[in-house]
N, CA, C and O atoms as a MOPAC input file, in Angstrom:
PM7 MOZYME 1SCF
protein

 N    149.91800 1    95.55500 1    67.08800 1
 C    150.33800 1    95.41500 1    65.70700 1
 C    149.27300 1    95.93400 1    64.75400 1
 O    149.42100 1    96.33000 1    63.59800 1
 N    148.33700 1    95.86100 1    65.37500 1
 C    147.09800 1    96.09500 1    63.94700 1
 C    146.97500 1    97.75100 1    64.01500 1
 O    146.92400 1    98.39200 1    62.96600 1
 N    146.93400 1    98.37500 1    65.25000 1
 C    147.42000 1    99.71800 1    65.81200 1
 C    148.38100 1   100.40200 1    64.80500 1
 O    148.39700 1   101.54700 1    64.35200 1
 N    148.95900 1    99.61700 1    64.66000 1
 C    150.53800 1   100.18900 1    63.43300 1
 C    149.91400 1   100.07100 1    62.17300 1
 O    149.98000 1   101.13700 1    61.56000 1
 N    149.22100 1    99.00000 1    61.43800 1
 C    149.04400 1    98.76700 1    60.41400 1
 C    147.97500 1   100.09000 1    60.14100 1
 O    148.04300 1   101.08100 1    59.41400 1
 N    147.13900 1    99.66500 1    60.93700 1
 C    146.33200 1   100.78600 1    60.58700 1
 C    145.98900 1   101.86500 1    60.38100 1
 O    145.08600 1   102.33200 1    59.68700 1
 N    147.44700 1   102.69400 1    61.60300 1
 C    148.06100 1   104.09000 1    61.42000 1
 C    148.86300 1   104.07200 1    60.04500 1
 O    148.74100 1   105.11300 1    59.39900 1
 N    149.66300 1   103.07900 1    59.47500 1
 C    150.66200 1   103.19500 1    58.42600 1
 C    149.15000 1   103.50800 1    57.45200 1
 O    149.06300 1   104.58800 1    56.86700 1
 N    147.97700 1   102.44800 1    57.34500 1
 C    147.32500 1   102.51100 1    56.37600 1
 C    146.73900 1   104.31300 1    56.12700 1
 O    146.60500 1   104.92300 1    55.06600 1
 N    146.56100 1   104.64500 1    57.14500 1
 C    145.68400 1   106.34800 1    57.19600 1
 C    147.11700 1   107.24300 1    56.81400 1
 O    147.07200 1   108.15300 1    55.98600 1
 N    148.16800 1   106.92800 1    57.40400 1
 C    149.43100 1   107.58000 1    56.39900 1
 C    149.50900 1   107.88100 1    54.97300 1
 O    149.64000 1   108.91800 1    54.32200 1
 N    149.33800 1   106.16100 1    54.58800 1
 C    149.69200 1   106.11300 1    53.14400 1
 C    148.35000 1   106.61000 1    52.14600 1
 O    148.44700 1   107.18500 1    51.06100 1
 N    147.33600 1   106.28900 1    52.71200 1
 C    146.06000 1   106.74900 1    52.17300 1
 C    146.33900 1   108.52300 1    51.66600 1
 O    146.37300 1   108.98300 1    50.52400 1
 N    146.51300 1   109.25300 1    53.04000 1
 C    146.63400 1   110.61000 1    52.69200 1
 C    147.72500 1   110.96300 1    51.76600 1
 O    147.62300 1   111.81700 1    50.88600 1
 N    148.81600 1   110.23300 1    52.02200 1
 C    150.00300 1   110.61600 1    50.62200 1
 C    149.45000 1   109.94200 1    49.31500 1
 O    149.84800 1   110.54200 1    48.31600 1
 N    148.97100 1   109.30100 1    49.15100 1
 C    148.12400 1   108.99000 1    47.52400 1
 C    146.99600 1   110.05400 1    47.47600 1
 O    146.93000 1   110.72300 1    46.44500 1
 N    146.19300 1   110.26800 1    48.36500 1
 C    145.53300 1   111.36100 1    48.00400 1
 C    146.17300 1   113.04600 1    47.65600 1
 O    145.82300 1   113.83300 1    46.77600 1
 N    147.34000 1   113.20100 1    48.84900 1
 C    147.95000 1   114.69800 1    48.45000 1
 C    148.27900 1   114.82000 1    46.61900 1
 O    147.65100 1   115.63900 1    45.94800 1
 N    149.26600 1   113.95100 1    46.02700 1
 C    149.58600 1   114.10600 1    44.84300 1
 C    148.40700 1   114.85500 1    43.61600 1
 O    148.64500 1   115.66400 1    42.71900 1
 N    146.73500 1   114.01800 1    44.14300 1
 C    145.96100 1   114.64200 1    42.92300 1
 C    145.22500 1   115.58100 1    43.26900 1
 O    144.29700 1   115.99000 1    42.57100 1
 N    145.65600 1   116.22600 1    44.81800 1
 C    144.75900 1   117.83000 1    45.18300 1
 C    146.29900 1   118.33100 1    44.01500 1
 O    145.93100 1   118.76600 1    42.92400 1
 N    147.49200 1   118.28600 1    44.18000 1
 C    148.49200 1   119.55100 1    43.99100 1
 C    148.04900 1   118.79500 1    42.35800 1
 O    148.53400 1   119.61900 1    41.58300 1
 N    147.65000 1   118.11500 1    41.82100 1
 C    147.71800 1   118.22100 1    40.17000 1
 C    146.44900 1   119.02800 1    39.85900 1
 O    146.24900 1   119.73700 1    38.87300 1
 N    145.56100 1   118.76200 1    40.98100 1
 C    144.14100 1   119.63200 1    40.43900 1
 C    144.36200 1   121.34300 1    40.46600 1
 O    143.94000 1   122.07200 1    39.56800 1
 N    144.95700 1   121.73600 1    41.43200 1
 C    145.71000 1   122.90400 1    41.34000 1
 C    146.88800 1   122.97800 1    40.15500 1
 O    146.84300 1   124.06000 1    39.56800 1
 N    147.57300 1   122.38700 1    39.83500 1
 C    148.35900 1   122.33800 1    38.93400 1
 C    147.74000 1   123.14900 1    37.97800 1
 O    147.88200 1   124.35800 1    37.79900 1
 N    146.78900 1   122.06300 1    37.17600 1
 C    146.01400 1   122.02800 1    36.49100 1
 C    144.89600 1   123.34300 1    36.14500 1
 O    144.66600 1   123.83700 1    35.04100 1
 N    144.37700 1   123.66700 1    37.30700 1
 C    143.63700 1   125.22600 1    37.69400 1
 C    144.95000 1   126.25400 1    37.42300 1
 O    144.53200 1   127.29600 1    36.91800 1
 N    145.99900 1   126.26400 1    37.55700 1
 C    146.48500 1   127.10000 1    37.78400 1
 C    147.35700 1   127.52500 1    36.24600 1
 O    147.88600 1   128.63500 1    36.18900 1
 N    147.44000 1   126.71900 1    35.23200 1
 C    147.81700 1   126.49400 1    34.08200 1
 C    146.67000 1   127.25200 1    33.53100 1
 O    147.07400 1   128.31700 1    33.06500 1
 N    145.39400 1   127.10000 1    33.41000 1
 C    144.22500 1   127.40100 1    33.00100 1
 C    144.27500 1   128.84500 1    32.77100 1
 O    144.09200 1   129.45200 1    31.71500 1
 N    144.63600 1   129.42400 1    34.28000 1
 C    144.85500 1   130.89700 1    34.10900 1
 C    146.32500 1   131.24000 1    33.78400 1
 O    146.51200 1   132.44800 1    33.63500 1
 N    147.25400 1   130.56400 1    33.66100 1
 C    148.58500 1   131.15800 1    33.24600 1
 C    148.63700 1   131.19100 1    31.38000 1
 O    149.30600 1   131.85700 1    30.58900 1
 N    147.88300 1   130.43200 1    31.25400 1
 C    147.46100 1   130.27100 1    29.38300 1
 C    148.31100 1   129.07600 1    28.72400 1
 O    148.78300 1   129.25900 1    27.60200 1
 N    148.52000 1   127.84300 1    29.40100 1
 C    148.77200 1   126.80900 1    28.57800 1
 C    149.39600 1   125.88900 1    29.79500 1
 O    149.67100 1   126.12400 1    30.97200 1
 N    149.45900 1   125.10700 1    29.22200 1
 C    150.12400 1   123.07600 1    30.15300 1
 C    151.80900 1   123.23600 1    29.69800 1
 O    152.49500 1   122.36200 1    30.22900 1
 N    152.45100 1   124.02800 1    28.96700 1
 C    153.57400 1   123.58400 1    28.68700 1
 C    154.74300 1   124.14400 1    30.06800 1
 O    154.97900 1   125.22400 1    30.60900 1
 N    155.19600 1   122.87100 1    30.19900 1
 C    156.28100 1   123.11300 1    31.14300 1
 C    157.23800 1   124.38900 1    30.84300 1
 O    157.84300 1   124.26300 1    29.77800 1
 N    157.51100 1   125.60400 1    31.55500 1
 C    158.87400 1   126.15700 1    31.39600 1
 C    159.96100 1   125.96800 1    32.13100 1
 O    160.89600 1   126.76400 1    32.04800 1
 N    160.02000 1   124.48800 1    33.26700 1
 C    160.88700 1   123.66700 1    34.09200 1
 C    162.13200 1   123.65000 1    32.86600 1
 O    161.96900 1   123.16200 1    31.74700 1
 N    163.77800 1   124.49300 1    33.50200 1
 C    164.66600 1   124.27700 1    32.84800 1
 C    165.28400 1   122.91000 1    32.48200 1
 O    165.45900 1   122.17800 1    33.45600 1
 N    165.48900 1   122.63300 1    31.81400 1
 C    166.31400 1   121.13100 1    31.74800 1
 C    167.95700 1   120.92500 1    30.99400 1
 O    168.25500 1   121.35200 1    29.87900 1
 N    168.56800 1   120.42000 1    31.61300 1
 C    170.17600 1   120.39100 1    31.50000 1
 C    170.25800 1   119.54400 1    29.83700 1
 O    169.76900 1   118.49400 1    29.42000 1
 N    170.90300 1   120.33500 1    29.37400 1
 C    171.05600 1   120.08400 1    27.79500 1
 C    172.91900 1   119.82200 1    27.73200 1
 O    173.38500 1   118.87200 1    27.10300 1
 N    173.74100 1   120.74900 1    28.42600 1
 C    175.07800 1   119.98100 1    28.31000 1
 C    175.75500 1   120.09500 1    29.92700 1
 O    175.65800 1   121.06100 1    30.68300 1
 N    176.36000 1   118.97900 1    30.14500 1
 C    176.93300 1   118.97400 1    31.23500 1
 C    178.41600 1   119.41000 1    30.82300 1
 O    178.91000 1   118.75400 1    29.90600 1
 N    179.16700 1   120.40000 1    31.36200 1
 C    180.54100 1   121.20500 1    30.84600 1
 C    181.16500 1   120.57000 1    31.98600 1
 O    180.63400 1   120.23900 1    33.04600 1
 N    182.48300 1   120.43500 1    31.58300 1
 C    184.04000 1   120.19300 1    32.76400 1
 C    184.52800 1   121.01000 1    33.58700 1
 O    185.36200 1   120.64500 1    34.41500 1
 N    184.12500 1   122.15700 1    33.50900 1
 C    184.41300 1   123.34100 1    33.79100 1
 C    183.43100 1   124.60100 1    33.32700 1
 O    182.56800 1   124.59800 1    32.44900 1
 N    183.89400 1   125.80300 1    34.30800 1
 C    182.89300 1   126.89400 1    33.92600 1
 C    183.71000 1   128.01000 1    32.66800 1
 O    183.16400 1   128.96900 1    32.12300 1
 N    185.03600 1   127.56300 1    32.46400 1
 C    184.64600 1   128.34700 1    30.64100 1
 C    184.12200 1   127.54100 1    29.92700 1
 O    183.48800 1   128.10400 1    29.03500 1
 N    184.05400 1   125.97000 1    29.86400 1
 C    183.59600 1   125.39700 1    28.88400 1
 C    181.61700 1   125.60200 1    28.75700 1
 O    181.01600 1   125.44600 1    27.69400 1
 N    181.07900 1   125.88900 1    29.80400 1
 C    179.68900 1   126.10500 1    30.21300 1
 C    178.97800 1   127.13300 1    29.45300 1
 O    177.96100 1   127.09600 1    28.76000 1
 N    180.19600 1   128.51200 1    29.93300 1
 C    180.04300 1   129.76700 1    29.06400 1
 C    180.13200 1   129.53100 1    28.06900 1
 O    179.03400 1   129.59100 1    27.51700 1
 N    181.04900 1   129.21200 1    27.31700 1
 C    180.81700 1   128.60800 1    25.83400 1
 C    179.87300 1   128.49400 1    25.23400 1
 O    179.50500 1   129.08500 1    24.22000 1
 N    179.30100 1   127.54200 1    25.95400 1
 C    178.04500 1   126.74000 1    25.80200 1
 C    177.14600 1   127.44500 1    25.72800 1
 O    176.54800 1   127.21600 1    24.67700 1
 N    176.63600 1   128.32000 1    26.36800 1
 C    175.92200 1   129.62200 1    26.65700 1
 C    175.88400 1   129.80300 1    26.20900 1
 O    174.98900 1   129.47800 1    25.42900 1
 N    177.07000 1   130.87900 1    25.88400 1
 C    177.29300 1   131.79900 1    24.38400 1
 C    176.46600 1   131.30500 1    23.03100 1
 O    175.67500 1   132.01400 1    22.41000 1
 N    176.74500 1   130.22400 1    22.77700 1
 C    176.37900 1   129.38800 1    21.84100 1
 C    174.72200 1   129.31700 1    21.83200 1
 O    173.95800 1   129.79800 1    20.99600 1
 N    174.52300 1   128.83100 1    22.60700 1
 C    172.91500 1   129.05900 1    22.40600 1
 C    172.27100 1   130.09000 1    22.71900 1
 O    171.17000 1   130.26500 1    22.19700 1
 N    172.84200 1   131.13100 1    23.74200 1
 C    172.30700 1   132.45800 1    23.60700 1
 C    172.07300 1   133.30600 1    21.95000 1
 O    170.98900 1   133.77200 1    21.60000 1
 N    173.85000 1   133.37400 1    20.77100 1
 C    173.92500 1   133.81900 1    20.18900 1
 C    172.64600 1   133.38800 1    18.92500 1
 O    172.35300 1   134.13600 1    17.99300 1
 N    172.09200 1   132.18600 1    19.14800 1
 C    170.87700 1   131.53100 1    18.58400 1
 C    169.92700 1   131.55500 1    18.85600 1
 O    169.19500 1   130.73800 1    18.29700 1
 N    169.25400 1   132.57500 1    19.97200 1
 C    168.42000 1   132.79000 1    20.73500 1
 C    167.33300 1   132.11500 1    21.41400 1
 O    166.12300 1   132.32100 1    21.49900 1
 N    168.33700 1   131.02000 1    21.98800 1
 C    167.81800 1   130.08900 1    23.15400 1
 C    168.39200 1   130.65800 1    24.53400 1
 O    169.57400 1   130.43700 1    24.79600 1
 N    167.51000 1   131.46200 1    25.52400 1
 C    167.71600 1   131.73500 1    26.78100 1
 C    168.54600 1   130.34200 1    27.62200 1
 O    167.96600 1   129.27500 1    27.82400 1
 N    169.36100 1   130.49800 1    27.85700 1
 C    170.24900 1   129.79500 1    28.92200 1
 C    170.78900 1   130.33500 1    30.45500 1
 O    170.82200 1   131.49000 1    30.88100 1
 N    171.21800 1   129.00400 1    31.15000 1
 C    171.73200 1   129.77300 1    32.56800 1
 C    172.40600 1   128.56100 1    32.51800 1
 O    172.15200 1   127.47900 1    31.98900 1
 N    173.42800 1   129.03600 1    33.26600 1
 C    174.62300 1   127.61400 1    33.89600 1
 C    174.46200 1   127.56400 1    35.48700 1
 O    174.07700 1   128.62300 1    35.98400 1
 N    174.70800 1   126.45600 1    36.40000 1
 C    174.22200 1   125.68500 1    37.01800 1
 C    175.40000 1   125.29600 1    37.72200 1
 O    175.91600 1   124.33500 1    37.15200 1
 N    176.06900 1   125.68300 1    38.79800 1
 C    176.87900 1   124.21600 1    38.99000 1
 C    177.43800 1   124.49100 1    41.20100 1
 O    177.25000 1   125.23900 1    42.16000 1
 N    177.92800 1   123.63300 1    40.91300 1
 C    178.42400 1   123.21000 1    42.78900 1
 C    179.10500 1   124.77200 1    43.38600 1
 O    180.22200 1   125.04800 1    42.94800 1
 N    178.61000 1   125.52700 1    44.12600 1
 C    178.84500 1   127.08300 1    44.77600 1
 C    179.95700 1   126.95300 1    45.16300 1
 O    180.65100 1   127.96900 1    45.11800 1
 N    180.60900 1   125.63900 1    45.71300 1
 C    182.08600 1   125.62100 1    46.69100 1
 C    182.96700 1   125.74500 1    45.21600 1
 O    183.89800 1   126.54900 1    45.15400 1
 N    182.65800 1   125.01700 1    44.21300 1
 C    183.77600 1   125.28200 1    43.05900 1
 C    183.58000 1   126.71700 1    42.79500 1
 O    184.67800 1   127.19300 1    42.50700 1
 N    182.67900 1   127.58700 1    42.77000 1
 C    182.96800 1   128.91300 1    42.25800 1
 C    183.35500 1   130.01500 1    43.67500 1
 O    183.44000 1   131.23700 1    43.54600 1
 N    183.53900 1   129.33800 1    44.88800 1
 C    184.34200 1   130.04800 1    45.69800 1
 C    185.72000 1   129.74500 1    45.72100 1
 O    186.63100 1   130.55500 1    45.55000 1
 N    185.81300 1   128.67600 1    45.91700 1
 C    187.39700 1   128.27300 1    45.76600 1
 C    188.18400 1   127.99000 1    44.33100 1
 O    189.31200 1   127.49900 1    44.36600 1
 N    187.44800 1   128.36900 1    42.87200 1
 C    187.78600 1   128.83200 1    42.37100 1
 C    188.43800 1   127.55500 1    41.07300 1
 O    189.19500 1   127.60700 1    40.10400 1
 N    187.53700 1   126.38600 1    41.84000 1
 C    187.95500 1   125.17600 1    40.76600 1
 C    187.82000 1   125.19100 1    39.05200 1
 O    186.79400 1   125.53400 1    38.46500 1
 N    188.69100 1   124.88100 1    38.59100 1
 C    188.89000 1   124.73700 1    37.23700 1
 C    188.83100 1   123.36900 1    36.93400 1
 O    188.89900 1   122.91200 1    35.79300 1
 N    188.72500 1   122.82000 1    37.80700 1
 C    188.70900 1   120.83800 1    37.24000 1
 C    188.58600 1   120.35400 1    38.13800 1
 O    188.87700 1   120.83000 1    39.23600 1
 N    187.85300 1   118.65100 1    37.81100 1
 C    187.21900 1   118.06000 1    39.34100 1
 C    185.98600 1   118.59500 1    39.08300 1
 O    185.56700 1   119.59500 1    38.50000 1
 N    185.23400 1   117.11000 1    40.02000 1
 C    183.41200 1   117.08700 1    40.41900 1
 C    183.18600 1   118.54100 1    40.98700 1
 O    181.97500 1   118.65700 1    40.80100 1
 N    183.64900 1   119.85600 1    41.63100 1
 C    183.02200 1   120.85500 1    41.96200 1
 C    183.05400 1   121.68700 1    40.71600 1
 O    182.13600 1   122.49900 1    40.59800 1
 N    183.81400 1   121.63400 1    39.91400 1
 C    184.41000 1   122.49300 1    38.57900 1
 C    183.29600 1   122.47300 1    37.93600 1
 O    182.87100 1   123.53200 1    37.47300 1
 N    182.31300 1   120.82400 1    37.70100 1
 C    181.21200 1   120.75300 1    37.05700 1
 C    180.35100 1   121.75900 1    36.56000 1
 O    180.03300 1   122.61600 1    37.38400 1
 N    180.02500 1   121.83700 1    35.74500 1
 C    178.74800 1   123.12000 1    35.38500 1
 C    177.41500 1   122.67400 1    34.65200 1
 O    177.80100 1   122.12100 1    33.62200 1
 N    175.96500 1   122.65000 1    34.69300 1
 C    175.56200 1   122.07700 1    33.64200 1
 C    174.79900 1   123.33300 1    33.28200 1
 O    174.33100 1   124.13800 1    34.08700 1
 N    174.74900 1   123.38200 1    32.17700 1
 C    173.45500 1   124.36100 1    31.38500 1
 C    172.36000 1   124.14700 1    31.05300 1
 O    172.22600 1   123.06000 1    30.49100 1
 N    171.53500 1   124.69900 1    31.15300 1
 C    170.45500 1   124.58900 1    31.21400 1
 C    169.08400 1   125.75000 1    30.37400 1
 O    169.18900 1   126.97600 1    30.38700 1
 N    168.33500 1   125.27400 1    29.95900 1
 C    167.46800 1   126.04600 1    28.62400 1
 C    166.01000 1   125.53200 1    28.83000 1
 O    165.89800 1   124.38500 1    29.26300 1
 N    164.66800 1   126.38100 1    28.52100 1
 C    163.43700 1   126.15100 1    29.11600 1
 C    163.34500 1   124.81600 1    28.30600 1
 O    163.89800 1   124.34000 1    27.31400 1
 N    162.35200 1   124.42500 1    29.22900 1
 C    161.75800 1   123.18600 1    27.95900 1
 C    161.11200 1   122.82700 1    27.12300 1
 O    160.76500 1   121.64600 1    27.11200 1
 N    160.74600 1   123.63300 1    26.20100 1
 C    160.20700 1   123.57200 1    25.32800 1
 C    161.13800 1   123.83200 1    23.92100 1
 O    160.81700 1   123.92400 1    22.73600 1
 N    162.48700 1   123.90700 1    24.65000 1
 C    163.71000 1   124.85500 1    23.79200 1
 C    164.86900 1   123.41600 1    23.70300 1
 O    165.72500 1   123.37000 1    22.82000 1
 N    164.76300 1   122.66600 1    24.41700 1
 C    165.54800 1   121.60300 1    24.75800 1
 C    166.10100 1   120.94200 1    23.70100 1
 O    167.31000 1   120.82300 1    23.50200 1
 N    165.07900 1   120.44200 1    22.91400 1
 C    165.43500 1   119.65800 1    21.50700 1
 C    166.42400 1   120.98700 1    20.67300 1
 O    167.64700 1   120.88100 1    20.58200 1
 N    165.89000 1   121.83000 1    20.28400 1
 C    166.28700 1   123.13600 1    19.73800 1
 C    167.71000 1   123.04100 1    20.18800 1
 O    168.49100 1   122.94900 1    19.24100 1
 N    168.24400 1   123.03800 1    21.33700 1
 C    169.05800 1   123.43500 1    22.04100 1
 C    170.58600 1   122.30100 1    21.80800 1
 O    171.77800 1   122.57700 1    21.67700 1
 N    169.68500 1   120.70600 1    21.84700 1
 C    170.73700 1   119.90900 1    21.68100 1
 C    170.92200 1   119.49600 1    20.18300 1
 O    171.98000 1   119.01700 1    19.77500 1
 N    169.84700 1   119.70600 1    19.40200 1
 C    170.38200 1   120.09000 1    17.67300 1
 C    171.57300 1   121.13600 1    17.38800 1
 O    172.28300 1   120.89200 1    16.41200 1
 N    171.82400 1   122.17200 1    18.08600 1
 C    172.32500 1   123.26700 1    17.81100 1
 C    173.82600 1   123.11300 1    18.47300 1
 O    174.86300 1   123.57700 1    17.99800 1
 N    173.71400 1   122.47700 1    19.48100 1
 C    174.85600 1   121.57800 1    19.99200 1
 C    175.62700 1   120.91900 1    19.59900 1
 O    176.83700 1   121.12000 1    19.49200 1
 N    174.68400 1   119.56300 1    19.18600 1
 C    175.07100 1   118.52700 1    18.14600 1
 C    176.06300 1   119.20200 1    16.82300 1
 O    177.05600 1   118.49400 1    16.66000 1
 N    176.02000 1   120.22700 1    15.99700 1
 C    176.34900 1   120.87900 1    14.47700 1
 C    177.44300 1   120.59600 1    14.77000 1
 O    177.61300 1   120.55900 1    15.98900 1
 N    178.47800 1   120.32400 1    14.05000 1
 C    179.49400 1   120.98800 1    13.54900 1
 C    180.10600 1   122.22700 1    13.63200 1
 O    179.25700 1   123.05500 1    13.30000 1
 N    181.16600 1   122.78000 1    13.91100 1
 C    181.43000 1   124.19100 1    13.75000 1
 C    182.23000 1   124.38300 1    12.52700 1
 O    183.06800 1   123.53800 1    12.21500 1
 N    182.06600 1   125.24100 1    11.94600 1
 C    182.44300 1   125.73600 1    10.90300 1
 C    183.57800 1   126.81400 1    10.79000 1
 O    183.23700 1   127.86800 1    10.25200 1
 N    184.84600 1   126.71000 1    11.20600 1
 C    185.88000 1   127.50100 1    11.21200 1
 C    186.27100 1   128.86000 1    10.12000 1
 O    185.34500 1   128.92800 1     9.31200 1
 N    186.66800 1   129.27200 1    10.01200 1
 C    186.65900 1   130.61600 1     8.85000 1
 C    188.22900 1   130.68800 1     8.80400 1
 O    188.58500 1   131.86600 1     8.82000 1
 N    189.13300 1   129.93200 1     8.76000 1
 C    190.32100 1   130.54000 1     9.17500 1
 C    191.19900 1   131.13400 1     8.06700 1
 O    192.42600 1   131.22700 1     8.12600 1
 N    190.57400 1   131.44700 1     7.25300 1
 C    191.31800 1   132.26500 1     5.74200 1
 C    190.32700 1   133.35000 1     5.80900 1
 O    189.53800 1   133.65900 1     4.91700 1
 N    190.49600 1   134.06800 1     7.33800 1
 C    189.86800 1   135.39000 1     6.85000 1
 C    189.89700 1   136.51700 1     6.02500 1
 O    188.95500 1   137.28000 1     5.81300 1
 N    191.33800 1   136.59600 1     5.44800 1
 C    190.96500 1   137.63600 1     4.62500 1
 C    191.95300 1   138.56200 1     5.12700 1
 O    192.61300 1   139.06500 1     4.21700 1
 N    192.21600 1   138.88700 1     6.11500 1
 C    193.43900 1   139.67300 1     6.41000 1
 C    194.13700 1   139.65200 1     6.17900 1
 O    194.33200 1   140.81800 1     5.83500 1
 N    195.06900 1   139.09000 1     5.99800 1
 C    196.38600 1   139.23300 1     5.38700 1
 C    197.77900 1   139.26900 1     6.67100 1
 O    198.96200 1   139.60500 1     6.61900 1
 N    196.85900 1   138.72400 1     7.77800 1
 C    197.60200 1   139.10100 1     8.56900 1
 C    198.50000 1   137.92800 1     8.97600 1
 O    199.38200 1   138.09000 1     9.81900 1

């Protein structure tokens, strides 16, 4: 029994130690990339579907927040439009995030007396 404890203890020892070699590298490696700020994407809207995603896209692309949509590979083979594979989420760097769900959040503003006559 103490055999076990003591192997678990030299286990757990080395996994508390791994975490602050990969931050010291982290850390070194930021140094030379030129700053600490995360560019880890982060999901700003979760869509029902993949036109509603594009949308979404569109939308913050046309505002010039870089986006990508995200979602389950079996829904875009078999071609789901609705349902948990249909899912899509979008996603924008992080430093863009707040930016991203302000711009979200607005109101849209319709135009529908364009002017045509049509």
């Amino acid at each position: 029994m103490t055999t076990l404890a003591s192997g678990l203890q030299r286990l757990w020892g080395r996994q508390r130690s791994r975490p602050q070699t990969v931050e010291t590298d982290a850390e070194s490696s930021s140094t030379t990339t030129g700053g600490t700020v995360s560019q880890e994407p982060v999901v700003v809207w979760q869509a029902a579907n993949p036109m509603e995603a594009q949308i979404v896209r569109g939308r913050l692309q046309s505002a010039g927040i870089p986006a990508i949509v995200r979602g389950e590979s079996m829904g875009r083979i078999y071609g789901f439009v609705y349902g948990g594979l249909a899912e899509r989420d979008v996603l924008v760097p992080a430093p863009l995030a707040s930016s991203a769900e302000e711009i979200l959040s607005e109101e849209i503003q319709w135009d529908l007396d364009s002017g045509d006559g049509a």
